[in-house]
BAKOLTOR-960540 format. One record per atom (N, C-alpha, C): x, y, z. Coordinates in steps of 0.1 Angstrom, whole numbers, plus 2048, in hexadecimal, padded with zeros to 3 digits. Layout:
<sites>
XYZ
...
</sites>
This chain:
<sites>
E1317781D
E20173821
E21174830
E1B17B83A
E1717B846
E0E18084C
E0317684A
DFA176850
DF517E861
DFE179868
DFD17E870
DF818C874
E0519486F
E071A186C
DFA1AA861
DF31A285A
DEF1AC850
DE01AA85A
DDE19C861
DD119D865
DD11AA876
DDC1AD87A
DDD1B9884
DDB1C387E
DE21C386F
DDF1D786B
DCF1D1869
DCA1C9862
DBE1CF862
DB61CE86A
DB91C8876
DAE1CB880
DB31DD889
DBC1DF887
DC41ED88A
DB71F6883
DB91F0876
DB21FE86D
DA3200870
D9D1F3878
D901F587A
D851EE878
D891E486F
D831D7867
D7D1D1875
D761C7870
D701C2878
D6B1B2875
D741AF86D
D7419E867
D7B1A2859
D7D193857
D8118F84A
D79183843
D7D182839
D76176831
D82172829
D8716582B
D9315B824
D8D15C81A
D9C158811
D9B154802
DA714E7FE
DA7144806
DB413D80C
DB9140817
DC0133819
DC513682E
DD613882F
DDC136823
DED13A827
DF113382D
DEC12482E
DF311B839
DED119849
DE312484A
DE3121856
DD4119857
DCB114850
DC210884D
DCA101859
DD10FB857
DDA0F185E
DD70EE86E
DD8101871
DD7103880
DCF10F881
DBC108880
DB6111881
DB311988C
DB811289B
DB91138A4
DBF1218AA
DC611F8A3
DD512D8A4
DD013A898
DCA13888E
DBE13B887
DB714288A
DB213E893
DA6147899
DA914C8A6
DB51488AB
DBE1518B7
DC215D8B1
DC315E8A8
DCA16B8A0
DC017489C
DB416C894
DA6175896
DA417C8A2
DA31768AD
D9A1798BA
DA61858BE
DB01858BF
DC018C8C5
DBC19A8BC
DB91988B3
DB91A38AB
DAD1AE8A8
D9F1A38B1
D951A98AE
D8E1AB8A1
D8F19C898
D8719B88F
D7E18A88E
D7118D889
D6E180883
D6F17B877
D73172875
D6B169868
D6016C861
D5E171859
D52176855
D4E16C843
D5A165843
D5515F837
D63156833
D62150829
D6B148822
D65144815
D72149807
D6F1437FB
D721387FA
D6A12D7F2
D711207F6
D6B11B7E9
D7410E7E1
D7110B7D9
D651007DA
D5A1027CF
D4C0F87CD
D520E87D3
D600DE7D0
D650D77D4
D650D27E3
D640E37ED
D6B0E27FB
D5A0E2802
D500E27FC
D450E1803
D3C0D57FB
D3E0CA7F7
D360C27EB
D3E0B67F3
D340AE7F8
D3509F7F8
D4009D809
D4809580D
D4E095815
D570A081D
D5B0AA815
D610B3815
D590BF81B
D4D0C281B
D400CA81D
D420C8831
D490BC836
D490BC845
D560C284C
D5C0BE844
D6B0C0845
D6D0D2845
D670D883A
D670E8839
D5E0F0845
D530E8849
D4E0EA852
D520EE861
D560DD863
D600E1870
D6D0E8872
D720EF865
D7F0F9864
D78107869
D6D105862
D62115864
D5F11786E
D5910D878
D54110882
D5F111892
D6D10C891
D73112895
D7811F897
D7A123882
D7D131882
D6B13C887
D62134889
D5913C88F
D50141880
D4E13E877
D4B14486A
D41139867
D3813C85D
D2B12F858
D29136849
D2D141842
D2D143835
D3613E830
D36130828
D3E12C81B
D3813280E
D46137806
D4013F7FC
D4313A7F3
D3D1357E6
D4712D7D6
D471397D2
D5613C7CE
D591497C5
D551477BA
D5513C7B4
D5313E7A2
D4F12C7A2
D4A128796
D4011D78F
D4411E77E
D4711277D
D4511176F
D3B10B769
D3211275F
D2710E75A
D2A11074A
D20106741
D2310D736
D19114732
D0910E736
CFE116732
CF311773C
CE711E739
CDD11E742
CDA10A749
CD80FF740
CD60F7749
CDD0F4752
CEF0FE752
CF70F6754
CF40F9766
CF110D763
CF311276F
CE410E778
CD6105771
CCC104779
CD60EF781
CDD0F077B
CE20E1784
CE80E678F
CF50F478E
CF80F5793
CF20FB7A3
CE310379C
CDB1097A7
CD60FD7AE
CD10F17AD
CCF0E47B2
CD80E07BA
CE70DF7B6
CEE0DA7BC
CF50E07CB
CF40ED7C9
CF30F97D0
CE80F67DD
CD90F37DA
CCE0F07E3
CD50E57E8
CD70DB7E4
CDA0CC7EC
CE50D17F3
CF20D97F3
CFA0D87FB
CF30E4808
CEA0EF803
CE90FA810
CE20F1819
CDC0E7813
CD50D981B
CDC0D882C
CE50D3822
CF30C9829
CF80D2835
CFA0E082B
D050EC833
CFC0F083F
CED0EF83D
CE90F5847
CEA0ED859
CEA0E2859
CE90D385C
CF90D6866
D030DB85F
D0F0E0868
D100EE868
D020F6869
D07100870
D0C10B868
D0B105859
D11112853
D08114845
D0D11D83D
D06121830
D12121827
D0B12181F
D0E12280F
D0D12A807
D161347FA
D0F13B7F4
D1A13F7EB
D171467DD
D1E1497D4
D1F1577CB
D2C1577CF
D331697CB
D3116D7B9
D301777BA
D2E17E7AC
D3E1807A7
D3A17B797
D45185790
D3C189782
D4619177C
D43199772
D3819176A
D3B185763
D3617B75A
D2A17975C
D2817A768
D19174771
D0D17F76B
D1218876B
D08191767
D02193755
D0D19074F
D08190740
D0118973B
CFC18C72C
CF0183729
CF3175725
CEE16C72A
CE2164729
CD715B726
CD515E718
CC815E710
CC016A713
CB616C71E
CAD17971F
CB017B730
CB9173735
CBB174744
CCC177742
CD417474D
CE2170754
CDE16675F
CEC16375D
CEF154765
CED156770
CEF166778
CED163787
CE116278C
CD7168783
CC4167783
CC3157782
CC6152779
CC6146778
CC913F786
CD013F78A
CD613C796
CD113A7A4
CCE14C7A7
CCB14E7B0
CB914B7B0
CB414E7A4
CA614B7A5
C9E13C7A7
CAA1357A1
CA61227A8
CB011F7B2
CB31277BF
CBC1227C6
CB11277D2
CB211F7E1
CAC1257EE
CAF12F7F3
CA91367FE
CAE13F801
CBD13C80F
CBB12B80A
CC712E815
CD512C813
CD5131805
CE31337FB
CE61427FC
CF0147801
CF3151802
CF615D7F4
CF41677ED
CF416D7E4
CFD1777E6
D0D1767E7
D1617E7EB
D191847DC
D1118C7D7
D111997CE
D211A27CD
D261A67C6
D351AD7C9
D2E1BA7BD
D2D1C47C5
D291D07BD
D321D37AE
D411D47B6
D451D87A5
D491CE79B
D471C07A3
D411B6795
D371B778F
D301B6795
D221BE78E
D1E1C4787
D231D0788
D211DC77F
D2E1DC772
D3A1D2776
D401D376E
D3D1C9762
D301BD765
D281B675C
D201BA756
D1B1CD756
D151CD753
D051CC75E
D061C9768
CF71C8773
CF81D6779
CEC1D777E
CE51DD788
CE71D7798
CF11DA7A1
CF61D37AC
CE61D57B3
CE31E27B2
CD51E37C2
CC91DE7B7
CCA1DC7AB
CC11D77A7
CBE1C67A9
CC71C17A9
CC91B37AA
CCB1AF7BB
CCE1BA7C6
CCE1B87D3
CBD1B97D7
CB41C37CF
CA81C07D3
C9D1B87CE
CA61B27C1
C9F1A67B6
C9D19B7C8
CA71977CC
CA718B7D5
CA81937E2
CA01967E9
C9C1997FB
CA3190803
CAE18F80D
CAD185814
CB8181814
CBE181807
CC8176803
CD617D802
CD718A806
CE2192804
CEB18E814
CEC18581B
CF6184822
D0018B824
D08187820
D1619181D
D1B19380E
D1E1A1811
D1C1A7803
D2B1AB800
D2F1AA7F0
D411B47EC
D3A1C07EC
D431C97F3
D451DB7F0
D511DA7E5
D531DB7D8
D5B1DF7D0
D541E87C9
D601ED7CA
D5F2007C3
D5E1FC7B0
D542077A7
D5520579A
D59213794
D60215788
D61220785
D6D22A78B
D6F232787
D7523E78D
D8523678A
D8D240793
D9E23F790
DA022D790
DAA22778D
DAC21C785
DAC217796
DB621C79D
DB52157A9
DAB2197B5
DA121B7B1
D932247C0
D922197C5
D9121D7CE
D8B21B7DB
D7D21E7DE
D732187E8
D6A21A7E8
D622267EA
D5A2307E6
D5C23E7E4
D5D2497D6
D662417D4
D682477C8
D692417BA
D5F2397B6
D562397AB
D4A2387A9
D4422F7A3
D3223679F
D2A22B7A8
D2F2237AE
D232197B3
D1B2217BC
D0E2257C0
D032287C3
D0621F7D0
D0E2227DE
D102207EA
D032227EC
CFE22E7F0
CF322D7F9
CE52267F5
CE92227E9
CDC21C7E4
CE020D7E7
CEC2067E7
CEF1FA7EF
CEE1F77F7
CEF1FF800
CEF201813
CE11FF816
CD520680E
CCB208813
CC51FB80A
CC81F3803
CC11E6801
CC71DB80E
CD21DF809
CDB1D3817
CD41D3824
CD21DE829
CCF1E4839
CC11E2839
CB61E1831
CAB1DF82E
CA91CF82F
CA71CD821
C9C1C181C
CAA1B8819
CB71BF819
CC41B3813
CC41A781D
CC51AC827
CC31A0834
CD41A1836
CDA1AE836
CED1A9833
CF21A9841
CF61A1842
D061A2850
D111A384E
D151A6845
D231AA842
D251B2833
D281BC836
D341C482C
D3E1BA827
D491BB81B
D531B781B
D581BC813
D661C6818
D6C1CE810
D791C1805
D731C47F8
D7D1C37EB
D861C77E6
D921CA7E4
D981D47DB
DA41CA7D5
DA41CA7C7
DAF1C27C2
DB71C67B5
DB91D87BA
DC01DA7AB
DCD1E37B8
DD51E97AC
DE01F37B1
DE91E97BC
DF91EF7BE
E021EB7C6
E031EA7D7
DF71F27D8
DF51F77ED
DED1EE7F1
DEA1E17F1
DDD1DC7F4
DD61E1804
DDD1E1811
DDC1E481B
DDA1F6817
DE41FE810
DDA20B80F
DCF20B807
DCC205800
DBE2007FB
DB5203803
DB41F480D
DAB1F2817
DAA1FC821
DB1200824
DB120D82B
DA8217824
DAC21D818
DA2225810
D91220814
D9121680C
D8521380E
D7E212817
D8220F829
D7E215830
D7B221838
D88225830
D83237833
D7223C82A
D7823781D
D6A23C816
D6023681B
D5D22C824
D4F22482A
D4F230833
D58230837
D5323A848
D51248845
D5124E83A
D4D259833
D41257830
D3824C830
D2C24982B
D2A241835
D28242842
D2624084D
D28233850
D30227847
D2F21A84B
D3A216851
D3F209853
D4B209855
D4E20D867
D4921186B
D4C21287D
D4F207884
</sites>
């Protein structure tokens, strides 16, 4: 409801980019967009965007919104498939666009949820996926999707070397509303695939349960910076 305002506290609290998932209107005037970024001291570090806003004419148009706001990760949050052939079209269709995306400057790549990780036949859809896709599809993994599918988050970050770009920190487990810290995800075993062989440039703090969203995010940066990240 005001943008403005929520993008100051969080550059207050220490953040150091954001990643869209919608613009609130201000798409319109990216210009002013990314005046409020820079004023505040954050980048762009990403945008969810629907499979629609990167496929066919539209793939230029998203482009030049991005590269104003300073940003080259487009993310598809979610894909509807029904089965494994559905998801090796989709991994195809995925190559022909990182084609395109690279061509303006930017990348391509697709976020985890829970579903992604279940079985399959003798795999999951996101193996499926990511194993016929290039490496220049980005593999934005979200830990407590992951594990809440049932995966191995650092197991599946060191299945693919390279491809961990920007990664979700969501918290799994523990009090209904945690924060990062306090449930079971195996942080330092994340950190040290990311920082390693992940190839990551960005963290991206998640949190989407309980009434505080801004004390959320706050938490969860405290708990990074208790585990030395997050500075």
């Amino acid at each position: 409801k005001g943008l403005p305002a929520v993008l100051e506290a969080i550059g207050k609290m220490g953040y150091k980019g954001v990643e869209f998932a919608g613009y609130y209107g201000w798409d319109s005037k990216p210009k002013e967009l990314r005046k409020l970024l820079d004023g505040n001291g954050l980048k762009c570090c990403g945008t969810h965007t629907g499979l629609e806003t990167v496929t066919g004419d539209n793939l230029k148009a998203t482009a030049e919104l991005h590269a104003i706001l300073g940003n080259s990760f487009l993310i598809v949050p979610s894909l509807e498939a029904k089965d494994a052939q559905d998801w090796l079209n989709l991994a195809k269709r995925f190559n022909e666009i990182a084609v395109k995306a690279k061509t303006l400057g930017m990348r391509v790549g697709y976020h985890a949820h829970a579903g992604d990780f279940r079985k399959l036949g003798d795999t999951t859809s996101w193996e499926i996926f990511f194993d016929n896709t290039s490496a220049d599809v980005i593999m934005q993994n979200d830990m407590g999707n992951c594990m809440s599918g049932g995966g191995d988050p650092v197991a599946i970050l060191k299945k693919y070397p390279g491809r961990s770009a920007s990664v979700h920190l969501k918290e799994f487990g523990g009090p209904e509303t945690a924060v990062i810290g306090q449930g079971v995800i195996p942080w330092a075993e994340v950190f040290q695939v990311c920082e390693t062989t992940g190839g990551t440039s960005w963290y991206i703090v998640e949190h989407e349960v309980g009434d505080d969203p801004m004390g959320s995010i706050k938490g969860c940066l405290e708990g990074l910076r208790k585990m030395g990240r997050g500075r």
